[in-house]
C-alpha positions as CSV (number, residue, x, y, z in Angstrom):
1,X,-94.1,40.2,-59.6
2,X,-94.9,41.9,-62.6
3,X,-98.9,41.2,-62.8
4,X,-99.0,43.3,-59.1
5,X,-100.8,46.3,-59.7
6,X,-100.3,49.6,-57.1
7,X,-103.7,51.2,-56.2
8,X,-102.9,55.0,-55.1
9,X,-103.8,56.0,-51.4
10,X,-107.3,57.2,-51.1
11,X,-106.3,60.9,-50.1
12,X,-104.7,60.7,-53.7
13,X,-107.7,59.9,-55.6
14,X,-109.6,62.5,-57.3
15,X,-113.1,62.8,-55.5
16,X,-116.1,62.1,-57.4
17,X,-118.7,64.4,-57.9
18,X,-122.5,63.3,-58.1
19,X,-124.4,64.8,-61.2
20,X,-127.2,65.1,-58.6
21,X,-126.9,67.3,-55.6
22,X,-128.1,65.5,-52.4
23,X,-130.3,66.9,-50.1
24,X,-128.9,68.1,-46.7
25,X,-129.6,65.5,-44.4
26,X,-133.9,65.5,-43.1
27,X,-134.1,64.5,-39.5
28,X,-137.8,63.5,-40.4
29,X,-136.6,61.0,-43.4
30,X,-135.2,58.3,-40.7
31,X,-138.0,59.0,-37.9
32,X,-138.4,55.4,-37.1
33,X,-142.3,55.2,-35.3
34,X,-142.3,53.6,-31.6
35,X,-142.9,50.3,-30.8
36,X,-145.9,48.9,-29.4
37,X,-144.3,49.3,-25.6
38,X,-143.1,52.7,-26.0
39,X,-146.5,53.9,-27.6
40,X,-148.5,52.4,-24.2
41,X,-145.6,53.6,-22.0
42,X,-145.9,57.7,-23.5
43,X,-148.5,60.0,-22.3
44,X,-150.9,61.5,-24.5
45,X,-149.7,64.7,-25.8
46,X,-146.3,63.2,-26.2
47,X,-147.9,60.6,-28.5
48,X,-149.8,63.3,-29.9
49,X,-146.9,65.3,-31.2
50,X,-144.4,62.2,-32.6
51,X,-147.8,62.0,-34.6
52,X,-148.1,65.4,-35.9
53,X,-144.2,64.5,-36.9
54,X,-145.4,62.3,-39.2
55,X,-149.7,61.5,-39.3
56,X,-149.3,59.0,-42.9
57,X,-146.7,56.3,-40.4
58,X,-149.0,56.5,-37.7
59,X,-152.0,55.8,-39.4
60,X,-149.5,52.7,-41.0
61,X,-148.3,51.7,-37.1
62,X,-152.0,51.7,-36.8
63,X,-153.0,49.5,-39.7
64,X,-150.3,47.3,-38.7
65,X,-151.4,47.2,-35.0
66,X,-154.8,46.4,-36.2
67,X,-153.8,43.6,-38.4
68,X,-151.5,42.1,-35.5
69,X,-154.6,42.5,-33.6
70,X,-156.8,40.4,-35.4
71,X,-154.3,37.5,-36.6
72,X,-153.5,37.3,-32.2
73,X,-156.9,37.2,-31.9
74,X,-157.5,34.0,-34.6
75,X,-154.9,31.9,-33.4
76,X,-155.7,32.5,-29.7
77,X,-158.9,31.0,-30.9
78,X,-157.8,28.1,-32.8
79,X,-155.3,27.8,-29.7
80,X,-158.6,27.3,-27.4
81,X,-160.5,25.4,-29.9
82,X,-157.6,22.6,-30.0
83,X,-156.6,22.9,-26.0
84,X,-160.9,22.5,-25.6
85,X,-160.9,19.7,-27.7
86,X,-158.0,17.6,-26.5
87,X,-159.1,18.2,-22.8
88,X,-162.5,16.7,-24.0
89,X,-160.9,13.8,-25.7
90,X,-158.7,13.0,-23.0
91,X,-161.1,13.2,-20.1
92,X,-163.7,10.8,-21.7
93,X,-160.7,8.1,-22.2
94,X,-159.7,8.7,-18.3
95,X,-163.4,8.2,-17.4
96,X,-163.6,5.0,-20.3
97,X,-160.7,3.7,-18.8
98,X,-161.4,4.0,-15.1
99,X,-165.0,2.8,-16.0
100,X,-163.1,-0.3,-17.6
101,X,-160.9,-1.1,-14.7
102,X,-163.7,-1.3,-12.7
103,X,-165.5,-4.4,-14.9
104,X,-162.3,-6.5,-15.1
């Protein structure tokens, strides 16, 4: 029993003081830009004014929207270039197979 040690209650301990005084809390700081739903779901001039908020995360949203864009748009391709190319391969062994049935 003699190695417990008794932590005071946190009411009794002396509060610590930050050498740096923080800022009073900015609304703006957390403004979290919408998602890809809400910005097709908002009208325009609502849209327009969450951007005025804040132009530099919209122009980001945007950037990233773009990129999105453009690596949906590459593996949509390769996705058709694959299903194009297995329905191809597929059909000429049906007709190679039927053809074959028929000769035996």
């Amino acid at each position: 029993m003699e190695n417990i040690i008794d932590f005071p209650a946190a009411a009794d301990r002396p509060k610590r003081r930050n050498s740096r005084r923080r800022r009073p809390y900015s609304p703006m700081r957390k403004f979290v830009f919408r998602s890809y739903d809400k910005i097709v779901a908002s009208d325009e001039a609502e849209l327009v004014r969450d951007v005025c908020f804040d132009i530099d995360r919209a122009e980001s949203k945007l950037g990233r929207i773009t990129q999105r864009l453009k690596n949906v748009e590459e593996e949509a391709t390769a996705k058709v270039q694959l299903l194009t190319t297995a329905k191809i391969k597929l059909s000429a062994a049906i007709v190679v197979a039927l053809l074959s049935r028929g000769q035996a």
